[in-house]
C-alpha positions in Angstrom: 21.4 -2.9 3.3 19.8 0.6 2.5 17.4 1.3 6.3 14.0 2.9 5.2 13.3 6.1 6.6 9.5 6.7 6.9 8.7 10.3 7.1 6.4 11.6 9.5 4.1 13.3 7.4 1.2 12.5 4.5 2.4 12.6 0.9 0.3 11.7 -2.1 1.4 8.3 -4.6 -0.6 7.4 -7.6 -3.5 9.3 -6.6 -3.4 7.8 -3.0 -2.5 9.2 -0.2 0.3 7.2 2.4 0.1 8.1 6.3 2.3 7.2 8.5 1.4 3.8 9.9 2.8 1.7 13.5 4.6 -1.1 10.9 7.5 0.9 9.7 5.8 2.0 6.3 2.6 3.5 5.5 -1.0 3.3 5.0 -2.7 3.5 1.7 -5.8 5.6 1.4 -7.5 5.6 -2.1 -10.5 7.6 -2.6 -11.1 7.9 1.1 -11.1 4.4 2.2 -7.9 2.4 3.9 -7.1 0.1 1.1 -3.9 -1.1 1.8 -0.8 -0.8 3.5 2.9 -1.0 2.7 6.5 -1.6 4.9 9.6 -1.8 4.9 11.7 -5.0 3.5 15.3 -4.9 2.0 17.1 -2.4 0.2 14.7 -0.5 -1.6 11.7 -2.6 -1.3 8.5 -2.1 0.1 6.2 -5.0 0.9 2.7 -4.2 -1.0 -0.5 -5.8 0.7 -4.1 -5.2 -0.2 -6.3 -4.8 2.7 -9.4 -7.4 2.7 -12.2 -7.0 5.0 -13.1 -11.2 6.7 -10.3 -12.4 4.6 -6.4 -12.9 5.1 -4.9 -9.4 3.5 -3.1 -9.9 0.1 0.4 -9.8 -0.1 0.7 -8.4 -3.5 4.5 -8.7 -3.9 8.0 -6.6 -3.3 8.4 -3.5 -5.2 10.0 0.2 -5.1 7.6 2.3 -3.3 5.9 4.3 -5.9 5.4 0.9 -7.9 4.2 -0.6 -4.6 1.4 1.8 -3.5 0.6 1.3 -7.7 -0.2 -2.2 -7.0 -2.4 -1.9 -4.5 -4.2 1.1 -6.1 -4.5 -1.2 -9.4 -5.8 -3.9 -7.3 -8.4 -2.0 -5.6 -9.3 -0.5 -9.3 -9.6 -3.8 -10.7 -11.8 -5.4 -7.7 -14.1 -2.9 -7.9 -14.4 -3.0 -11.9 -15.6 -6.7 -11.6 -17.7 -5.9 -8.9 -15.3 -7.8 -6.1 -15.4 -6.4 -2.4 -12.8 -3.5 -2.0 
């Protein structure tokens, strides 16, 4: 079992930018708004979940970090294409 070790500083992630967050992982921040936040799970996966403002925050799957802030970036992207709420 490979322990994640979230650094204590900002870093930028398909154009996002992750801060440290009080759940083991990080906060997603995506043109200036929180959109989503990712943590810890097993080896070297990173639970992905959209953020959703009234509604149950999506759980958007298990990845490698990178691909994991990717996802929620994408589904941000996509929500506000169709004209969804962020």
């Amino acid at each position: 079992m490979v322990e994640h070790r979230v650094q204590p500083h900002t870093c930028e992630i398909a154009g996002a930018t992750l801060t440290v967050s009080t759940s083991n992982g990080y906060s997603v921040i995506y043109r200036g708004d929180y959109v989503g936040y990712i943590h810890a799970s097993l080896g070297d996966r990173w639970n992905a979940y959209r953020r959703r403002l009234g509604t149950p925050d999506d759980h958007l799957g298990k990845f490698g970090q990178e691909e994991a802030v990717r996802r929620i970036v994408r589904a941000v992207s996509t929500a506000s294409a169709t004209g969804a709420a962020p």
